[in-house]
C-alpha positions as CSV (number, residue, x, y, z in Angstrom):
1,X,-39.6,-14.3,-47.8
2,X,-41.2,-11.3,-46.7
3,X,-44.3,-10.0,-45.8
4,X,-46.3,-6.7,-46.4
5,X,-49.4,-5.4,-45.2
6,X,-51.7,-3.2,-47.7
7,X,-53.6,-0.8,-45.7
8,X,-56.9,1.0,-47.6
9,X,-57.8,-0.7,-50.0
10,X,-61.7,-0.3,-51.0
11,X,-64.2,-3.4,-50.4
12,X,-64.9,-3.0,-54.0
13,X,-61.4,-3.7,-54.9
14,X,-61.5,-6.6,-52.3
15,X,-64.4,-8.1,-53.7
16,X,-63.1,-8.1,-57.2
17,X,-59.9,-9.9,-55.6
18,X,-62.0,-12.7,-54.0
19,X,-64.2,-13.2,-57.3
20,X,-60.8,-13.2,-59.1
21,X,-59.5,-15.9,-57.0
22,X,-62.1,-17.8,-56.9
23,X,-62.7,-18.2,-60.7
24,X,-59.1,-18.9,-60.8
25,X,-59.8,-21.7,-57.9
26,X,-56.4,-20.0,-55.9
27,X,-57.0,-18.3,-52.0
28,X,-57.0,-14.5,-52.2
29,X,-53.8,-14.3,-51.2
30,X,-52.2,-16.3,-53.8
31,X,-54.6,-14.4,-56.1
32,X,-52.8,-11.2,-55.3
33,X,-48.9,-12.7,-55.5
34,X,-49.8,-13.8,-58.5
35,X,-51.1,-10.6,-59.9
36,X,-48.0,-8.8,-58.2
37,X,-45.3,-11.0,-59.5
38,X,-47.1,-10.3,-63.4
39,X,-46.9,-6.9,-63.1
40,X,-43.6,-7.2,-61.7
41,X,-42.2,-9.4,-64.5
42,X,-44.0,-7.1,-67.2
43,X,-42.1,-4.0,-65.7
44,X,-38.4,-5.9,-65.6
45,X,-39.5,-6.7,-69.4
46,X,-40.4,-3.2,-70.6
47,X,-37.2,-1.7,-68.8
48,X,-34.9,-4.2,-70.1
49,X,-36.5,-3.5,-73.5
50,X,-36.4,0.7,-73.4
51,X,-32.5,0.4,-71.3
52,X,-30.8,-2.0,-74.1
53,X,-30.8,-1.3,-77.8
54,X,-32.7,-4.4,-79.3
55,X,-31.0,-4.9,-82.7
56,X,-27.5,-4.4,-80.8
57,X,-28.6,-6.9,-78.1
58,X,-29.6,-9.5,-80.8
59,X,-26.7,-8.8,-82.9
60,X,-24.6,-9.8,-79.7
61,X,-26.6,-12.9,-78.9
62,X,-26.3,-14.1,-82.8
63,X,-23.0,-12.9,-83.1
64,X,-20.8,-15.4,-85.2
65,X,-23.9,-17.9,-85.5
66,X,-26.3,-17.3,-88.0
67,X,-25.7,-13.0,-89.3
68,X,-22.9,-12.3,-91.6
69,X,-22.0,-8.3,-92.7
70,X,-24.4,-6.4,-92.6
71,X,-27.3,-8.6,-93.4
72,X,-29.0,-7.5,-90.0
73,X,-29.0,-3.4,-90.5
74,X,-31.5,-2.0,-89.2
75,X,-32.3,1.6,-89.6
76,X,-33.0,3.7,-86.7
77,X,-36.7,4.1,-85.4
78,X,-36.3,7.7,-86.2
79,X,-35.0,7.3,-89.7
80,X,-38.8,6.0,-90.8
81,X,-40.3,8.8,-91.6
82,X,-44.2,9.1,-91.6
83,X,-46.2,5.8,-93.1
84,X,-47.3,5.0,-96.2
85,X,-51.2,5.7,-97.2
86,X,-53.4,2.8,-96.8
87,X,-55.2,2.0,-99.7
88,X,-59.2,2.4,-99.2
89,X,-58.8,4.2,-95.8
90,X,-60.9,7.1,-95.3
């Protein structure tokens, strides 16, 4: 595994990281992997999402399983149009 070393970072910041840690009863620097590798798994989750096409991607997982013809058509996103009025809104 490797190592890094994070230079600069304001006493505030460090404080908020110790409190952090401590509520969540983990050392600060298990505090801080922890908050790296979320951030890390939310950004591999948002580019998977915007690189692949969703319905195409679940259309290939599903593929001879449960969809038959075209009972999984989805429009495009940009075939939607503006929405629909909701009633009582002001």
């Amino acid at each position: 595994m490797a190592t890094i070393t994070i230079r600069k970072v304001d006493d505030g910041r460090i404080a908020l990281l110790k409190r952090e840690a401590e509520e969540n009863n983990r050392s600060m620097e298990s505090q801080a992997r922890s908050i790296i590798e979320d951030h890390l798994a939310a950004y591999v989750a948002k580019r998977t999402m915007n690189a692949a096409d969703f319905v195409a991607e679940m259309r290939e997982l599903l593929d001879g399983e449960y969809i038959e013809g075209d009972e999984f058509d989805v429009r495009d996103r940009q075939d939607y149009g503006r929405p629909l009025p909701f009633e009582g809104a002001s």
